[in-house]
C-alpha positions in Angstrom: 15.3 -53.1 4.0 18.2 -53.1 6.7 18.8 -49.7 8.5 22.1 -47.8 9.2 22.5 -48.0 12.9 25.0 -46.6 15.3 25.3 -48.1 18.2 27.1 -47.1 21.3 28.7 -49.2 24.2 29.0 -51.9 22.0 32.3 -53.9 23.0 30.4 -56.1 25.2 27.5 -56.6 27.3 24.1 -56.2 25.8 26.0 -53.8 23.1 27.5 -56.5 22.2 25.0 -59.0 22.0 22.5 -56.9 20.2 24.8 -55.9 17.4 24.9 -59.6 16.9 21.2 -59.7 16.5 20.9 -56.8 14.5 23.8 -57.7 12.6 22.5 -61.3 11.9 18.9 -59.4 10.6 20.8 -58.0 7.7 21.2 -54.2 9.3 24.2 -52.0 8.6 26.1 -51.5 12.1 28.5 -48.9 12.9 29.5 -49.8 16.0 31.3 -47.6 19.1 33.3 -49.1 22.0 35.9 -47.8 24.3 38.3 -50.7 24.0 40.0 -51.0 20.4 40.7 -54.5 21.0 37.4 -55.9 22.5 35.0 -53.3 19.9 37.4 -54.6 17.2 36.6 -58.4 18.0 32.7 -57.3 17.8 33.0 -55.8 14.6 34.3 -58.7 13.6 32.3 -61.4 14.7 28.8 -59.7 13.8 30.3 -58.6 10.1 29.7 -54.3 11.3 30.8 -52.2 8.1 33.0 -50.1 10.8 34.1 -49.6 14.0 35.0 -46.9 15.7 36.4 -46.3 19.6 36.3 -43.3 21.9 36.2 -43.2 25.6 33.4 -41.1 26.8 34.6 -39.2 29.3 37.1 -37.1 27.1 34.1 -35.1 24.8 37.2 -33.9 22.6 37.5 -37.6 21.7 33.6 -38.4 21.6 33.5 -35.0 19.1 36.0 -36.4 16.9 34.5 -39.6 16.4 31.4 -38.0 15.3 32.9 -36.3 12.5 34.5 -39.2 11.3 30.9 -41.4 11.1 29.6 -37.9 9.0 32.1 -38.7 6.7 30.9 -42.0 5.9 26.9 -41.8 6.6 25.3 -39.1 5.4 21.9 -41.1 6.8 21.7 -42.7 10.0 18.8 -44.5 10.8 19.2 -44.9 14.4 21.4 -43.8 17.0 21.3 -46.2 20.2 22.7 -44.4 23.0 24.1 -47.5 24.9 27.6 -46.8 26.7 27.4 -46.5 30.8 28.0 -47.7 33.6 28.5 -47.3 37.4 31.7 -46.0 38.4 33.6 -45.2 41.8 33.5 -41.4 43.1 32.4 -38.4 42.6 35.2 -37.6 40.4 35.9 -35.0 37.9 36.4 -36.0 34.0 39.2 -33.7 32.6 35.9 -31.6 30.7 34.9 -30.6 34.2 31.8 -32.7 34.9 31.3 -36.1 36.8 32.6 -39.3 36.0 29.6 -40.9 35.6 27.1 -38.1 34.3 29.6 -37.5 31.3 30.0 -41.2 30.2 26.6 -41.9 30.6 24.0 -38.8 29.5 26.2 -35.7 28.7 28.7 -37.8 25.9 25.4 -38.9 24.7 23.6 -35.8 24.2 27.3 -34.5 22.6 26.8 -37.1 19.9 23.5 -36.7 19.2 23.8 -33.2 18.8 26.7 -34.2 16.5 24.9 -36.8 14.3 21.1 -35.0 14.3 21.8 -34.1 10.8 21.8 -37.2 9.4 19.6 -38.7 11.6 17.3 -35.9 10.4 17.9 -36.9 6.6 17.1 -40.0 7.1 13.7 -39.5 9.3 15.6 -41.7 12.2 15.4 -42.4 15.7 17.2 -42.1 18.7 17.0 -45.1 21.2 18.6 -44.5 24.9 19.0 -47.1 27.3 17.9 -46.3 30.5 17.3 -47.8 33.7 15.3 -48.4 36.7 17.4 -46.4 38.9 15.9 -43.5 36.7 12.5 -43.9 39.0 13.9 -45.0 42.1 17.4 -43.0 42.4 17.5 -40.2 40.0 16.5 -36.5 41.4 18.0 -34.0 39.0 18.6 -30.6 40.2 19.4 -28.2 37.0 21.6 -26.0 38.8 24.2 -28.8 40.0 24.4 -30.7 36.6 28.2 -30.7 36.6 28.3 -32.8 39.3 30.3 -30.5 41.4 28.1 -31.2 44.3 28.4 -34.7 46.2 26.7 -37.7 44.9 27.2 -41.0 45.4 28.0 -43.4 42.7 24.4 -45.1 43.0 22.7 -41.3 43.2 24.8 -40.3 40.0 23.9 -43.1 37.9 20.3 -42.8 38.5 20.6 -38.9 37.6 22.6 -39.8 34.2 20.2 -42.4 33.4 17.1 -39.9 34.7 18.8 -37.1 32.2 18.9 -40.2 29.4 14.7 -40.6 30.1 14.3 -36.7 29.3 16.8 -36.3 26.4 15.2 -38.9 24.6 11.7 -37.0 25.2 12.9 -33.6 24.7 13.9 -35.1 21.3 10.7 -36.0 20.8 9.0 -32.6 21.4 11.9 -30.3 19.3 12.2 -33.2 16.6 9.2 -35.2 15.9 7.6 -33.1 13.4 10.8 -33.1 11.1 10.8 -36.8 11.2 12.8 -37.5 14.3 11.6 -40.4 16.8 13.4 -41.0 20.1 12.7 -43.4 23.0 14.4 -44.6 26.1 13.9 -48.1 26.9 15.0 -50.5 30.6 17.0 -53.3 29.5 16.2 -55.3 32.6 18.8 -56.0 35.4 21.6 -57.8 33.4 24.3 -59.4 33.5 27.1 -57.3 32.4 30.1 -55.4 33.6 28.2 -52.3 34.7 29.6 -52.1 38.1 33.6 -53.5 37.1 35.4 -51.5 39.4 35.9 -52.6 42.7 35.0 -50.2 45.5 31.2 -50.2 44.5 28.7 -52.2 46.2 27.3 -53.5 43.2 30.7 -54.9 42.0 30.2 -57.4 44.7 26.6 -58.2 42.8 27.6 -58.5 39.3 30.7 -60.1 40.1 30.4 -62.8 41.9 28.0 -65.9 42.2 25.1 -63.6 42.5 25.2 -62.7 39.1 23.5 -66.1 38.4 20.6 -64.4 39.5 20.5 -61.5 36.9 19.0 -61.6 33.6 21.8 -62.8 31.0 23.1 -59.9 28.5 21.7 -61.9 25.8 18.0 -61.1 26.8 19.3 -57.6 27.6 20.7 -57.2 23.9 17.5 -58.2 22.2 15.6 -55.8 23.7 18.0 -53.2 22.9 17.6 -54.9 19.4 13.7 -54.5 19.4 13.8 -50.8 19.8 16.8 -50.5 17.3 14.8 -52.4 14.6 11.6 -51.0 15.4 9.5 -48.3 13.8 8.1 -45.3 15.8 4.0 -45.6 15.3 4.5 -49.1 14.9 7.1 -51.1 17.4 7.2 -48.0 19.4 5.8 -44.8 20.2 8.3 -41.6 20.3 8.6 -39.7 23.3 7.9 -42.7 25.9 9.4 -44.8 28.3 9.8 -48.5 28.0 9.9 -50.9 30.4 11.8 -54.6 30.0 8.9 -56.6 29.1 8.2 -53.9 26.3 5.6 -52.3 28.2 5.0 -48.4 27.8 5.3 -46.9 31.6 5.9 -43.6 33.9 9.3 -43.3 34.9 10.7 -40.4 37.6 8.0 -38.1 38.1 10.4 -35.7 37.0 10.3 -36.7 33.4 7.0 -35.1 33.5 7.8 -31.8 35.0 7.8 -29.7 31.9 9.2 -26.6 33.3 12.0 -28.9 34.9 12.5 -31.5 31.7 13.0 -27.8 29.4 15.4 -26.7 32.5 17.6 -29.8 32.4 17.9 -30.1 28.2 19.1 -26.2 28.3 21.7 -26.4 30.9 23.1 -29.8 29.9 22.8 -27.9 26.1 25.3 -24.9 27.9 27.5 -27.3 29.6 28.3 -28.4 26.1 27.6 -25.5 24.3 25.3 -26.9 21.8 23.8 -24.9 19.5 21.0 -27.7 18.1 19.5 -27.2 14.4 
């Protein structure tokens, strides 16, 4: 039986290419993108019953959107937390926080919030997509989670995907014994967009003939696919860290830090002011 699945970040990259796979295994997709155009073309092609676009870093915008999908799924099956990328700065987003920490752990955690109830009617999951620079750049300090303190683009990506590790297992530890399952997953290094504007080092990686050296987005998007379509217990075990070959495996030392992990979910939970079921 196909599940309802919302998945994020899915106008292109390995968004894109695992709604085709989950899309071609019979599953229900309600698929999120920034771009109308590019998120509508997606829809399209992989037969999603909706679409929907917001751009992340305006949290009015990613609010909005989540009332809309209650309207029309009172059960979600899984939420895949997939939108990111690396972006030039530090900046500011017009909420206040960083570029890059909003778009890619704190919009995130906003919709999750927004969409628990029916992910708790339907005894779902929540699948984030992390990253390797979790473990090698991410140091989260819970005081300075708005980002008002410098970072460089590299350091702030590794803290939002760091954040994305210890949401998914603070949803595990509030959640899992009313049915909720969450796990965060590495892609692998892929192919994508990631790093599109220009100004970052990795731009001049992914965007040029070294990017015949990455792992296609294809590759990327099945494994996003593999933890959509799984079952926690089964495919999967809630709570852990996933490496790209599938494998379960530590990530940041932080992620085990209890006292720091608790630390991080209730200040990000202020910066929002979430009050969680």
């Amino acid at each position: 039986m196909g599940k309802v699945i919302v998945l994020t970040g899915a106008s292109d990259g390995i968004g894109a290419a695992a709604a085709a796979a989950l899309g071609e295994a019979g599953h229900t997709l309600i698929l999120v993108g920034r771009s109308p155009a590019k998120t509508k073309a997606v829809a399209n092609r992989v037969g999603a019953a909706r679409y929907f676009t917001a751009d992340f870093a305006d949290l009015i915008q990613v609010r909005r959107m989540a009332r809309r999908i209650r309207l029309i799924c009172p059960r979600i099956d899984v939420l895949a937390n997939n939108a990111g990328g690396v972006f030039t700065g530090p900046r500011m987003t017009a909420d206040g926080y960083e570029y890059t920490f909003q778009v890619n752990a704190l919009a995130g955690l906003q919709l999750t919030h927004d969409l628990l109830e029916p992910l708790l009617v339907a005894r779902g999951a929540v699948v984030n997509t992390g990253s390797l620079a979790a473990r090698l750049l991410g140091r989260l300090e819970p005081d300075h989670l708005d980002g008002r303190r410098f970072l460089t683009p590299m350091r702030a990506y590794g803290d939002s995907k760091l954040a994305s590790v210890i949401f998914a297992r603070g949803l595990h530890q509030r959640y899992n014994a009313e049915g909720l399952s969450a796990v965060a997953f590495h892609p692998g290094v892929i192919a994508t967009n990631i790093a599109s504007e220009k100004g970052l080092g990795l731009h001049y990686v992914y965007h040029s003939p070294l990017r015949r050296l990455l792992t296609p987005a294809a590759r990327g998007g099945t494994n996003l696919a593999y933890f959509a379509a799984g079952v926690a217990g089964a495919t999967w075990e809630s709570g852990r860290y996933y490496s790209a070959r599938r494998q379960p495996v530590k990530s940041n030392p932080q992620v085990w830090d209890q006292a720091l992990c608790d630390a991080v979910w209730d200040r990000c939970s202020e910066l929002l002011d979430l009050d969680w079921l």
